[in-house]
mmCIF file of the N, C-alpha and C atoms, coordinates in Angstrom:
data_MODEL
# 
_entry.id   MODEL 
# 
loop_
_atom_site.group_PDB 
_atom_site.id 
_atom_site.type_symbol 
_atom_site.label_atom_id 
_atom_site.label_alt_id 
_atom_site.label_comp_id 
_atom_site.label_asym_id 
_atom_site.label_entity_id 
_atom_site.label_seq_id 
_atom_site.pdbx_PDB_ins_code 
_atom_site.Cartn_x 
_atom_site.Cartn_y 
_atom_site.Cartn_z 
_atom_site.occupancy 
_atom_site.B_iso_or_equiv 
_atom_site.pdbx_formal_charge 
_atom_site.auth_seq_id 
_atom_site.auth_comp_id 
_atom_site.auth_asym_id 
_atom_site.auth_atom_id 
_atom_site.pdbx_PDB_model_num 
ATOM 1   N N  . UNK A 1 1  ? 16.764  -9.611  -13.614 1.00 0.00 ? 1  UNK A N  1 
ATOM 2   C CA . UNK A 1 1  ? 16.320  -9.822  -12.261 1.00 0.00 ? 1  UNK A CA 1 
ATOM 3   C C  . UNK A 1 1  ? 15.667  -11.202 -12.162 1.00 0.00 ? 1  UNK A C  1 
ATOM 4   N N  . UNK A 1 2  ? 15.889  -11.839 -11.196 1.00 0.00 ? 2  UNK A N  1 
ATOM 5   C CA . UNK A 1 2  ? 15.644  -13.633 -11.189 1.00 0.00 ? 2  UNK A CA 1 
ATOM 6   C C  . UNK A 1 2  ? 14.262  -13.295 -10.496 1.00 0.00 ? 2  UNK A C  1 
ATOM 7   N N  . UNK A 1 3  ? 13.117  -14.171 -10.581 1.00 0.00 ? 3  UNK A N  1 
ATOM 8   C CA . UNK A 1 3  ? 11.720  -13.824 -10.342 1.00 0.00 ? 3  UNK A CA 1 
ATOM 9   C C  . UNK A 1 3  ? 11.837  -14.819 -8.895  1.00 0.00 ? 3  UNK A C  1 
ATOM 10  N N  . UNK A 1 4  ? 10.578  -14.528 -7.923  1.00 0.00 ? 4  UNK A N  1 
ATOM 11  C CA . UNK A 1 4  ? 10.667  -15.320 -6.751  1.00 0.00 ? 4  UNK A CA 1 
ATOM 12  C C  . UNK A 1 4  ? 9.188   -15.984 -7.189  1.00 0.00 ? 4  UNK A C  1 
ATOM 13  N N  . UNK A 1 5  ? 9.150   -16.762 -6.411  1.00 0.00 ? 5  UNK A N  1 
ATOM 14  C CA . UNK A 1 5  ? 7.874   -17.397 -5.852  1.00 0.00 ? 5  UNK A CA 1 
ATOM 15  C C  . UNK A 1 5  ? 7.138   -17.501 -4.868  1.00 0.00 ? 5  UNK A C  1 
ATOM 16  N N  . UNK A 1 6  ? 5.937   -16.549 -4.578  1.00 0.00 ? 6  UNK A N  1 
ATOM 17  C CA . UNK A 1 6  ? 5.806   -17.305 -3.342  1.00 0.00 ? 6  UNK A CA 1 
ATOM 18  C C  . UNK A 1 6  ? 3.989   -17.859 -3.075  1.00 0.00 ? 6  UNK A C  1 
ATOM 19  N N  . UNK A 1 7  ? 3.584   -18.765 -2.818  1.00 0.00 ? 7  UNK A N  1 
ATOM 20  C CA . UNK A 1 7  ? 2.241   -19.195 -2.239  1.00 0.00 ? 7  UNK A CA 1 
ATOM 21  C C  . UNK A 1 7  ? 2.039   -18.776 -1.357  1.00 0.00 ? 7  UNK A C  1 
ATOM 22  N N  . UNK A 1 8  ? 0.653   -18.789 -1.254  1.00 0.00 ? 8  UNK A N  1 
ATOM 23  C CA . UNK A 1 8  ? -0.235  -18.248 -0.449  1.00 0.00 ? 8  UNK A CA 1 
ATOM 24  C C  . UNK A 1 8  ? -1.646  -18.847 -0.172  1.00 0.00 ? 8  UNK A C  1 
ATOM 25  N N  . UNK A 1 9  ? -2.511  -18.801 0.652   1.00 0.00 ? 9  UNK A N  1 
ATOM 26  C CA . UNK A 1 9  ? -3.694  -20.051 0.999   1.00 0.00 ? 9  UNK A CA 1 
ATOM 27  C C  . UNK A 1 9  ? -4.117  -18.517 1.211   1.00 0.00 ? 9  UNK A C  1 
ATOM 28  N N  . UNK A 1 10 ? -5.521  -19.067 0.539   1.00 0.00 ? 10 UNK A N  1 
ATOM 29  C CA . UNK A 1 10 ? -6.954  -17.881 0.081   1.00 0.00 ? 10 UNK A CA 1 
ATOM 30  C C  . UNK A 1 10 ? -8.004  -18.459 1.076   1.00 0.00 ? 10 UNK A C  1 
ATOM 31  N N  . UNK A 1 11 ? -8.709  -17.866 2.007   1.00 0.00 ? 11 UNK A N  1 
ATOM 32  C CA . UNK A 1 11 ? -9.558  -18.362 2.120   1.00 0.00 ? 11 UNK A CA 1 
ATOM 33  C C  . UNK A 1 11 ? -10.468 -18.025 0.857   1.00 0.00 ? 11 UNK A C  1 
ATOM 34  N N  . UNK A 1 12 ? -12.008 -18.763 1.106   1.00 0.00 ? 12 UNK A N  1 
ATOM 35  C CA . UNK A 1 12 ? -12.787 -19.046 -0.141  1.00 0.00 ? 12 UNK A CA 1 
ATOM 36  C C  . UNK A 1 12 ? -13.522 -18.218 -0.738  1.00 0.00 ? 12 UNK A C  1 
ATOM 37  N N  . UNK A 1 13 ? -13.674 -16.927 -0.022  1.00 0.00 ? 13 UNK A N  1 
ATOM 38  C CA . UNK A 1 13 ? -14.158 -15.098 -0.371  1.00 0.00 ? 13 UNK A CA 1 
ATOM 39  C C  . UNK A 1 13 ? -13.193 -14.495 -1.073  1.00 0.00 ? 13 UNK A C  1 
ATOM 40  N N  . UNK A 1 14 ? -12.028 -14.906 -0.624  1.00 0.00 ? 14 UNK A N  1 
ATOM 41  C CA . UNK A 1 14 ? -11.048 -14.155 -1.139  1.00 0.00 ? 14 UNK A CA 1 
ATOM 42  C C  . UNK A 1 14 ? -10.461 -14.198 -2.275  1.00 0.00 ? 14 UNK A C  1 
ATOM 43  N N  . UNK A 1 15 ? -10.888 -15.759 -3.092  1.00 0.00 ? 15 UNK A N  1 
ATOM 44  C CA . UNK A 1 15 ? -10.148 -16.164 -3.662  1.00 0.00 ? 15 UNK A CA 1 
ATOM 45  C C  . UNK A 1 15 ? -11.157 -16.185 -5.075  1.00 0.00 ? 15 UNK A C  1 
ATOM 46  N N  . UNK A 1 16 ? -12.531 -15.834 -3.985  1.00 0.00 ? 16 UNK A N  1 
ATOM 47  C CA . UNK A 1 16 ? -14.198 -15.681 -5.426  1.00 0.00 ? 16 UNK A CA 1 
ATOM 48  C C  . UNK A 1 16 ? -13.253 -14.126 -5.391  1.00 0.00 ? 16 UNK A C  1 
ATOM 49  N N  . UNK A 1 17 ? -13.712 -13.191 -4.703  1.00 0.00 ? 17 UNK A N  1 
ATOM 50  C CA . UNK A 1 17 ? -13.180 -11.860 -4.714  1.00 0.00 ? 17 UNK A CA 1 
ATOM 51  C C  . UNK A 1 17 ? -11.799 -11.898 -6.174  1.00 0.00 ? 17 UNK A C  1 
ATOM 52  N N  . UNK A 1 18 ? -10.809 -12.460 -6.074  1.00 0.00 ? 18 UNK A N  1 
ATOM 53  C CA . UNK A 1 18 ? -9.752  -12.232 -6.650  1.00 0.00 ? 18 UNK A CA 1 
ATOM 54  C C  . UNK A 1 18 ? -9.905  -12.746 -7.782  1.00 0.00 ? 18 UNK A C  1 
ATOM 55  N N  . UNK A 1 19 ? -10.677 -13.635 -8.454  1.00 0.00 ? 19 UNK A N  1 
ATOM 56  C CA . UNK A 1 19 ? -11.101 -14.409 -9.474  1.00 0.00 ? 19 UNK A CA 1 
ATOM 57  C C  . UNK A 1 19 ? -12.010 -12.977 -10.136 1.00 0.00 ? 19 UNK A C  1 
ATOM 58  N N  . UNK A 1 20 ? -13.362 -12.345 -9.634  1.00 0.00 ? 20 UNK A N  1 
ATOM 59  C CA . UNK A 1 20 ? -14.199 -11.610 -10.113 1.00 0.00 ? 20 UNK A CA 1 
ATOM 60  C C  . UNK A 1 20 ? -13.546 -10.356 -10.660 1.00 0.00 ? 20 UNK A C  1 
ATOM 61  N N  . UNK A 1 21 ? -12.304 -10.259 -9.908  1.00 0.00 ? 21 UNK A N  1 
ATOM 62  C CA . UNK A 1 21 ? -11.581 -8.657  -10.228 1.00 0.00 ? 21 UNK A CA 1 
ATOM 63  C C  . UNK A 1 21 ? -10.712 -9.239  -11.251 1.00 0.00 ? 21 UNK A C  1 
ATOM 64  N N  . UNK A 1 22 ? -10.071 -10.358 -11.225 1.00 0.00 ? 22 UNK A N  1 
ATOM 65  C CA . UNK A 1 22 ? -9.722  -10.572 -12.588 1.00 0.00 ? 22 UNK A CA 1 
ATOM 66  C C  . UNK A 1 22 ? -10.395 -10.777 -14.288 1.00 0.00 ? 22 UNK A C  1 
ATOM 67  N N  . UNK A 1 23 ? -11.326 -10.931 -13.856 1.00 0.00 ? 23 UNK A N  1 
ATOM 68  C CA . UNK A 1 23 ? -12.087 -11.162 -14.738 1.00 0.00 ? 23 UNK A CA 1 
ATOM 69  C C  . UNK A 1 23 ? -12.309 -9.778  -15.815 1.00 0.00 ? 23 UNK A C  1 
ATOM 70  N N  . UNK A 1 24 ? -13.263 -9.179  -14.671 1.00 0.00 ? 24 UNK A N  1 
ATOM 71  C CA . UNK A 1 24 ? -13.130 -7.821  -14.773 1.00 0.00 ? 24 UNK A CA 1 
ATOM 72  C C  . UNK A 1 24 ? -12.279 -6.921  -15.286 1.00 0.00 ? 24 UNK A C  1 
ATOM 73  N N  . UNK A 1 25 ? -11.224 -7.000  -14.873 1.00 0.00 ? 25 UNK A N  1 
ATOM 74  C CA . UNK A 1 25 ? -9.773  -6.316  -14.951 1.00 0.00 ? 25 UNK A CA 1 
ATOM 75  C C  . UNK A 1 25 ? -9.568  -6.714  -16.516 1.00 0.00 ? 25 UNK A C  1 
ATOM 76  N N  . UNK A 1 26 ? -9.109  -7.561  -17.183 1.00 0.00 ? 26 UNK A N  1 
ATOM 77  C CA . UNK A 1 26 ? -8.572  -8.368  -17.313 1.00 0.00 ? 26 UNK A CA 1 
ATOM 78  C C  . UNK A 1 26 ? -6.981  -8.968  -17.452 1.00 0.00 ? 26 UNK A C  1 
ATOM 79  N N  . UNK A 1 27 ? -6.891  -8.862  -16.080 1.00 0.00 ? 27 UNK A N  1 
ATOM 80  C CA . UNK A 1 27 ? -5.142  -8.724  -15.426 1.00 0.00 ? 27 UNK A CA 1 
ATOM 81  C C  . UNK A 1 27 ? -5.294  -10.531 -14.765 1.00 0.00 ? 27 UNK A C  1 
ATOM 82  N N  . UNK A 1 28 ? -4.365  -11.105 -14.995 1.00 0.00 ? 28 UNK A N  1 
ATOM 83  C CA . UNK A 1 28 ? -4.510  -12.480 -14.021 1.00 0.00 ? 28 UNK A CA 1 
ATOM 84  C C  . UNK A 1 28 ? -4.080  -12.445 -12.476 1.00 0.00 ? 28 UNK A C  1 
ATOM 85  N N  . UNK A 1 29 ? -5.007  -13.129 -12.155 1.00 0.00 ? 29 UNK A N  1 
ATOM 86  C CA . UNK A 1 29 ? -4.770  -13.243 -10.698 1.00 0.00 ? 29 UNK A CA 1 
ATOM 87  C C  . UNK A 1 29 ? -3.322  -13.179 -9.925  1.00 0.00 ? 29 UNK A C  1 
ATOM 88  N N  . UNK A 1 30 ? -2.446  -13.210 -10.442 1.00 0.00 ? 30 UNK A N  1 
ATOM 89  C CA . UNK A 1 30 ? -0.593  -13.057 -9.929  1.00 0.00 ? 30 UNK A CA 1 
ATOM 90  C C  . UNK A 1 30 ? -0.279  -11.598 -9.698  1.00 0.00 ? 30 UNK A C  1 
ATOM 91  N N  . UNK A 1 31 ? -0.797  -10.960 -11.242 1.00 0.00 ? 31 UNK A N  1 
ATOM 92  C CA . UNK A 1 31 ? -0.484  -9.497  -11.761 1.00 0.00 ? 31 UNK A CA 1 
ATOM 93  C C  . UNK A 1 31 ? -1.198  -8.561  -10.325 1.00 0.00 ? 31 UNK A C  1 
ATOM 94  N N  . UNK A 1 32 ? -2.305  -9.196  -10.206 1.00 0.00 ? 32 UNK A N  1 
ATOM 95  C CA . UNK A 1 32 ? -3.573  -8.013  -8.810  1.00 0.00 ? 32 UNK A CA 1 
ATOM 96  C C  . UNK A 1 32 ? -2.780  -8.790  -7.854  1.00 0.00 ? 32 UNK A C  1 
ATOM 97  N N  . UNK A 1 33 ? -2.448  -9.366  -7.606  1.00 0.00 ? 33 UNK A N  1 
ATOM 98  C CA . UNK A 1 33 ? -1.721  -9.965  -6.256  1.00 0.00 ? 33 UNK A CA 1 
ATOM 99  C C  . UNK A 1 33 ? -0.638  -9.226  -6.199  1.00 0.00 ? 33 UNK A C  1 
ATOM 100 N N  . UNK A 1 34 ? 0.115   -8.992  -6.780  1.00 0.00 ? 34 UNK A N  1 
ATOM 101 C CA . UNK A 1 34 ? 1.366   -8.190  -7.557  1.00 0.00 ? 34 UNK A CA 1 
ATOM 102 C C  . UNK A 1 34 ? 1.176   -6.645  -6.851  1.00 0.00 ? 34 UNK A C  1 
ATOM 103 N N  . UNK A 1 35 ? 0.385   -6.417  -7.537  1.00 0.00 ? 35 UNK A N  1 
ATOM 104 C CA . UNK A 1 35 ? -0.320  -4.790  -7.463  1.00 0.00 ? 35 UNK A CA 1 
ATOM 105 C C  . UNK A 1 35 ? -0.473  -4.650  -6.112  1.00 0.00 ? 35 UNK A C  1 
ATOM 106 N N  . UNK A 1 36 ? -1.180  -5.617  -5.475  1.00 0.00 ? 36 UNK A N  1 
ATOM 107 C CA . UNK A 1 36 ? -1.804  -5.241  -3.825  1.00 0.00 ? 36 UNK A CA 1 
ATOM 108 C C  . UNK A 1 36 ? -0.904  -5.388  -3.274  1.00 0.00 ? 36 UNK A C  1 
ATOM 109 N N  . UNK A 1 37 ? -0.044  -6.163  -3.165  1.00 0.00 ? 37 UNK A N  1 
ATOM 110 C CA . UNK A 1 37 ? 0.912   -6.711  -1.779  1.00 0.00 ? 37 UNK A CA 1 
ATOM 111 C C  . UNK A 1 37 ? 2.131   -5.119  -2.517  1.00 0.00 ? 37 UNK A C  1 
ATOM 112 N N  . UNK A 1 38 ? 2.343   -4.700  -3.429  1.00 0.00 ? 38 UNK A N  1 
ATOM 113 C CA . UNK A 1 38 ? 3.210   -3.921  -3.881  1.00 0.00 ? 38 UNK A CA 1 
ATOM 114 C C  . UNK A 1 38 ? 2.834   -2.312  -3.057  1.00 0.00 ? 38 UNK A C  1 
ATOM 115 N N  . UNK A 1 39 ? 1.634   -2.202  -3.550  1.00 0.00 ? 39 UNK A N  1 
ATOM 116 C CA . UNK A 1 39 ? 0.448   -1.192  -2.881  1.00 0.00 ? 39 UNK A CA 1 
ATOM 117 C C  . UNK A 1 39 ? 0.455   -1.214  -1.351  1.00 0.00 ? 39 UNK A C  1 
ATOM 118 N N  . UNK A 1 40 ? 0.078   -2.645  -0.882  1.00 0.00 ? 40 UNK A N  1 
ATOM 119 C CA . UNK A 1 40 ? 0.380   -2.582  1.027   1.00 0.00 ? 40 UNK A CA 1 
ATOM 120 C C  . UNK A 1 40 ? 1.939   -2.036  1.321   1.00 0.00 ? 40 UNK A C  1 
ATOM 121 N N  . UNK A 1 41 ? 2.723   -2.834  0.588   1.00 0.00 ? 41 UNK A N  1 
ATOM 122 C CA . UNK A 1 41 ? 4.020   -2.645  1.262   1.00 0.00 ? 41 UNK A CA 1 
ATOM 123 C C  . UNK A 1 41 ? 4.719   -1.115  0.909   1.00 0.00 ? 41 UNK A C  1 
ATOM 124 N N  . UNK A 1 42 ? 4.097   -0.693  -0.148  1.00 0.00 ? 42 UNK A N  1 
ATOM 125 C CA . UNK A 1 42 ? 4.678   1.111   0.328   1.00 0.00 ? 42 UNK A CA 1 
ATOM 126 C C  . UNK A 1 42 ? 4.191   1.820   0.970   1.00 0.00 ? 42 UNK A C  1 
ATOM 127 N N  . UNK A 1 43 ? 2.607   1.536   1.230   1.00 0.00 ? 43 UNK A N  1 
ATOM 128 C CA . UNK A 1 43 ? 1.543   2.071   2.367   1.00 0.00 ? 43 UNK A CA 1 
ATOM 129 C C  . UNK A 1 43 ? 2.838   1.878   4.017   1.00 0.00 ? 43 UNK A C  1 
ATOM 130 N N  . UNK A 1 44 ? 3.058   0.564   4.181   1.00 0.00 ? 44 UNK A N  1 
ATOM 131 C CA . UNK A 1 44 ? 3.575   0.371   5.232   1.00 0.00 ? 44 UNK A CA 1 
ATOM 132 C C  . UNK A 1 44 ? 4.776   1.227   5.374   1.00 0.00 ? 44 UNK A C  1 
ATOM 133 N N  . UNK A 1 45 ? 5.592   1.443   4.338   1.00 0.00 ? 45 UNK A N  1 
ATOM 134 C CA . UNK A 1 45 ? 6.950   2.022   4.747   1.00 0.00 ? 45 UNK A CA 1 
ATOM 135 C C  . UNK A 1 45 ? 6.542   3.111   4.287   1.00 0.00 ? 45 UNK A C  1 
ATOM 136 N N  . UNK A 1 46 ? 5.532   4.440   4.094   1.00 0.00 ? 46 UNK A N  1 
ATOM 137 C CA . UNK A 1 46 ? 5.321   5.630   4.062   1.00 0.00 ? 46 UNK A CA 1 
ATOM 138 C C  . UNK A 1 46 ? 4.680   5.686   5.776   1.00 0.00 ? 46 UNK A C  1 
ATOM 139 N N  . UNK A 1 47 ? 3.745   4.633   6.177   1.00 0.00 ? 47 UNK A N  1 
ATOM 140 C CA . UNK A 1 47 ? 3.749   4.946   7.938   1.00 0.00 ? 47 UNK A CA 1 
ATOM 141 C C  . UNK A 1 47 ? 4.718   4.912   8.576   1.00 0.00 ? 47 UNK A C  1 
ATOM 142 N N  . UNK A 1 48 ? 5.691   4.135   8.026   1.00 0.00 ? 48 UNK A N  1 
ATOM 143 C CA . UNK A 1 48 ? 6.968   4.047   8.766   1.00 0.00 ? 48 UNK A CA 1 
ATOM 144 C C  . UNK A 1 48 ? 7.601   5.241   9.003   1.00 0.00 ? 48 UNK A C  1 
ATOM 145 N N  . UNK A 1 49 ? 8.085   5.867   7.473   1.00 0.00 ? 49 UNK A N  1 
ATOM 146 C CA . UNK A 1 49 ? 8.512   7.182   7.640   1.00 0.00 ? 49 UNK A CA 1 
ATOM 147 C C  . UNK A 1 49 ? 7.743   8.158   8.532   1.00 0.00 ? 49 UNK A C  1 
ATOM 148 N N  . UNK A 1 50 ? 6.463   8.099   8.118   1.00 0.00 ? 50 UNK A N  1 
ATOM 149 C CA . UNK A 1 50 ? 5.490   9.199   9.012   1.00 0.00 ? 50 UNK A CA 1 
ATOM 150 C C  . UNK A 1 50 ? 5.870   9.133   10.185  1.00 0.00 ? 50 UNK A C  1 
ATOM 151 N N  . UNK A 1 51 ? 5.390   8.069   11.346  1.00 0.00 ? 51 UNK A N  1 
ATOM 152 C CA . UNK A 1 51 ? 6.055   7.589   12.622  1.00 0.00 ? 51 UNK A CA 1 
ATOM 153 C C  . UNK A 1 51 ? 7.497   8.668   12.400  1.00 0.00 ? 51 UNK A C  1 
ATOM 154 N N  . UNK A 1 52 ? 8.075   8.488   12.031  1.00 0.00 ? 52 UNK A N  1 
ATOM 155 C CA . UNK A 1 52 ? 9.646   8.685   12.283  1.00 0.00 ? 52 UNK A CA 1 
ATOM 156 C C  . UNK A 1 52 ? 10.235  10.228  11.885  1.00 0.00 ? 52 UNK A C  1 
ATOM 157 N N  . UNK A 1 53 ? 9.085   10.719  11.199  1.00 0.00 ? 53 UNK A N  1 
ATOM 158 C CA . UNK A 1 53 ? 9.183   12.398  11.008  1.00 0.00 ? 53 UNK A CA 1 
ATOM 159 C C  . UNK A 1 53 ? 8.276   13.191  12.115  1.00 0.00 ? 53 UNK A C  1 
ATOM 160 N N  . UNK A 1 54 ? 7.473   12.894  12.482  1.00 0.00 ? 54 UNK A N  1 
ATOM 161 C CA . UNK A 1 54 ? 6.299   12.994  13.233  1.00 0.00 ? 54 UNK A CA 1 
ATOM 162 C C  . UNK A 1 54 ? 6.951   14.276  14.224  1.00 0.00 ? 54 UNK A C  1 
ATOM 163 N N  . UNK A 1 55 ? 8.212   13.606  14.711  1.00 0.00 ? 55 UNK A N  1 
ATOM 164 C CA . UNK A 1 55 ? 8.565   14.509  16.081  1.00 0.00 ? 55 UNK A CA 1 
ATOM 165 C C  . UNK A 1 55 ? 9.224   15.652  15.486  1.00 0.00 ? 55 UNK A C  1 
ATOM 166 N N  . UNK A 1 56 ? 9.610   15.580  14.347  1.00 0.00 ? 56 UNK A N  1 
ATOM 167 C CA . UNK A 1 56 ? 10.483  16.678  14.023  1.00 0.00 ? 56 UNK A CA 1 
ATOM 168 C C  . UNK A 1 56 ? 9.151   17.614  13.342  1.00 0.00 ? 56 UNK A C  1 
ATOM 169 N N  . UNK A 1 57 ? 8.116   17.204  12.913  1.00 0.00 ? 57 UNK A N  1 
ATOM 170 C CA . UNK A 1 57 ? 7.411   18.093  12.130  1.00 0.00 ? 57 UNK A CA 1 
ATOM 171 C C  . UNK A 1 57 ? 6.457   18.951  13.413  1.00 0.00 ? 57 UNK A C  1 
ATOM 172 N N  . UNK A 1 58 ? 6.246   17.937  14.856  1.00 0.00 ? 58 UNK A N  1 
ATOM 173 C CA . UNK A 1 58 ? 5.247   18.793  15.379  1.00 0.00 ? 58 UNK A CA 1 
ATOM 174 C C  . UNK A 1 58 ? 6.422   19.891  16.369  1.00 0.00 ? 58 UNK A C  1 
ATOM 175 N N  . UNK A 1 59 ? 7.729   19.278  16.495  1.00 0.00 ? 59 UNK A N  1 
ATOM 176 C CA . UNK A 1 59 ? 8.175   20.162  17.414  1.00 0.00 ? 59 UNK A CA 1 
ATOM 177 C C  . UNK A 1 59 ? 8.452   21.693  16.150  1.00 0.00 ? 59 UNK A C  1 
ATOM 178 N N  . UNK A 1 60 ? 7.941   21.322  15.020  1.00 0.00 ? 60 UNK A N  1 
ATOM 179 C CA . UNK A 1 60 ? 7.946   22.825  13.974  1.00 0.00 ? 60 UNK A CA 1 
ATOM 180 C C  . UNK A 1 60 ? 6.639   23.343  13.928  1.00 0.00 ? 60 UNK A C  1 
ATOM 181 N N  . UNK A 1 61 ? 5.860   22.522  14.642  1.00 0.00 ? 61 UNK A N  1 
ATOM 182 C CA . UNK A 1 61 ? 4.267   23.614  14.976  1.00 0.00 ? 61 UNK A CA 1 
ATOM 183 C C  . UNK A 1 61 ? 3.655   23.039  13.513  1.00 0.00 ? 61 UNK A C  1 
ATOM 184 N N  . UNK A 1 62 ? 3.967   21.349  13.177  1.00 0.00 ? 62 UNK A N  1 
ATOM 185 C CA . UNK A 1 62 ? 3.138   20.894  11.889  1.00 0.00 ? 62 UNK A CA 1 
ATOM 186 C C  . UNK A 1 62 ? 2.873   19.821  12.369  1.00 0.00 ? 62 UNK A C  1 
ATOM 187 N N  . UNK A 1 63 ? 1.382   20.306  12.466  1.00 0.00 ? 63 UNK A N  1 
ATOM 188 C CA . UNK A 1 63 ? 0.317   18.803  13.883  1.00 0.00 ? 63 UNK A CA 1 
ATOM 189 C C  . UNK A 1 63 ? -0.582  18.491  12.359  1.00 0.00 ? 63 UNK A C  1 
ATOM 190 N N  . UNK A 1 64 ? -1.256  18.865  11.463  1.00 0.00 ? 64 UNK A N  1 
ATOM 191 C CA . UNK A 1 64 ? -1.662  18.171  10.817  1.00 0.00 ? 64 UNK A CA 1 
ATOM 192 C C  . UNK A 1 64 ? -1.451  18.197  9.406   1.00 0.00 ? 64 UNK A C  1 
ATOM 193 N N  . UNK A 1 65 ? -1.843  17.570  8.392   1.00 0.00 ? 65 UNK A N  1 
ATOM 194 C CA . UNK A 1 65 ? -1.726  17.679  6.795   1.00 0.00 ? 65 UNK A CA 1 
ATOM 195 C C  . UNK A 1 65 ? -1.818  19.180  6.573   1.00 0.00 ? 65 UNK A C  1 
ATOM 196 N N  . UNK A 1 66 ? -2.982  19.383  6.738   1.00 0.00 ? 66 UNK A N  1 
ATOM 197 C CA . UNK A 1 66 ? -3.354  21.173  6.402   1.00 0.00 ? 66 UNK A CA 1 
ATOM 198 C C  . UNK A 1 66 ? -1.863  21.851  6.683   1.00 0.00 ? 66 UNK A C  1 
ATOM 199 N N  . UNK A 1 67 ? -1.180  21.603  7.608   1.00 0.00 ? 67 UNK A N  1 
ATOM 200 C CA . UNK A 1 67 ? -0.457  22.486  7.963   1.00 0.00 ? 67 UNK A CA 1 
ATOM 201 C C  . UNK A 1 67 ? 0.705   22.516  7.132   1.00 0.00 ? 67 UNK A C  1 
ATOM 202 N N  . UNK A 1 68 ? 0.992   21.232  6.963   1.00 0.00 ? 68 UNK A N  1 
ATOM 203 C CA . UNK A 1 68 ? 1.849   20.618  5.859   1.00 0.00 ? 68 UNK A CA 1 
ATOM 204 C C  . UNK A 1 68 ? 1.712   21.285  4.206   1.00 0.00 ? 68 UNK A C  1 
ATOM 205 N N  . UNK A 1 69 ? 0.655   21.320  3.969   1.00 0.00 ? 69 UNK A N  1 
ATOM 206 C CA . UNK A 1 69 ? -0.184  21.782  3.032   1.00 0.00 ? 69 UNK A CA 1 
ATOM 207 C C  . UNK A 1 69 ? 0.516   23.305  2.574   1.00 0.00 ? 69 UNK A C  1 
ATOM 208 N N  . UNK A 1 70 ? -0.294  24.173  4.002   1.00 0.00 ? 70 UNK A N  1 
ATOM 209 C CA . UNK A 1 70 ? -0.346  25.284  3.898   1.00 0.00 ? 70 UNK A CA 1 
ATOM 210 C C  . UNK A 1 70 ? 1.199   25.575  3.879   1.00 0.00 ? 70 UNK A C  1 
ATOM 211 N N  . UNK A 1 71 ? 2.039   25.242  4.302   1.00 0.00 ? 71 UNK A N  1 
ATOM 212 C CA . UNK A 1 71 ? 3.784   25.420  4.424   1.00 0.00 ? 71 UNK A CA 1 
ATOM 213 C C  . UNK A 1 71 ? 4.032   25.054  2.709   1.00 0.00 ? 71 UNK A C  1 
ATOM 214 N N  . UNK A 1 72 ? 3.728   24.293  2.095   1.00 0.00 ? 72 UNK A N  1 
ATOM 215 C CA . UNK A 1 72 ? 4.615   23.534  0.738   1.00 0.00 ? 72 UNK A CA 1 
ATOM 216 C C  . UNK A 1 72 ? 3.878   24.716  -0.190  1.00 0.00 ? 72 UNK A C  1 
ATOM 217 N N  . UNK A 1 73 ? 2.604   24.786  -0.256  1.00 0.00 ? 73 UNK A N  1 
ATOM 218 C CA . UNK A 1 73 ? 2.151   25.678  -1.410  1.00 0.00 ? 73 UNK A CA 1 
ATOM 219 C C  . UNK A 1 73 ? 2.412   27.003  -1.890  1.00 0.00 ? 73 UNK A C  1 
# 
């Protein structure tokens, strides 16, 4: 798999922030960049799906998690 590149401009919290968790971690700053934007972007396409099941689950009388819940277990 051919690797991409891409930059990005930190403001100056963000970029103490991302420095301290590396440190910490000890993962380099690319790898937690890696992780988060990987982390946002399935967050985003699991709302996506949600949005898009939504109508089929409440017209089945499943308005919240619990209910969801209580049906799978």
């Amino acid at each position: 798999m051919k690797n991409a590149t891409l930059t990005i401009r930190l403001d100056k919290e963000l970029d103490e922030l991302l420095t301290k968790v590396s440190k910490r971690s000890g993962k380099n700053r690319s790898e937690i960049a890696r992780e988060a934007l990987r982390r946002q972007l399935r967050l985003d396409q699991f709302e996506e799906l949600r949005k898009r099941i939504m109508p089929f689950a409440e017209a089945r009388g499943l308005l919240t998690d619990d209910d969801i819940f209580s049906r799978v277990s």
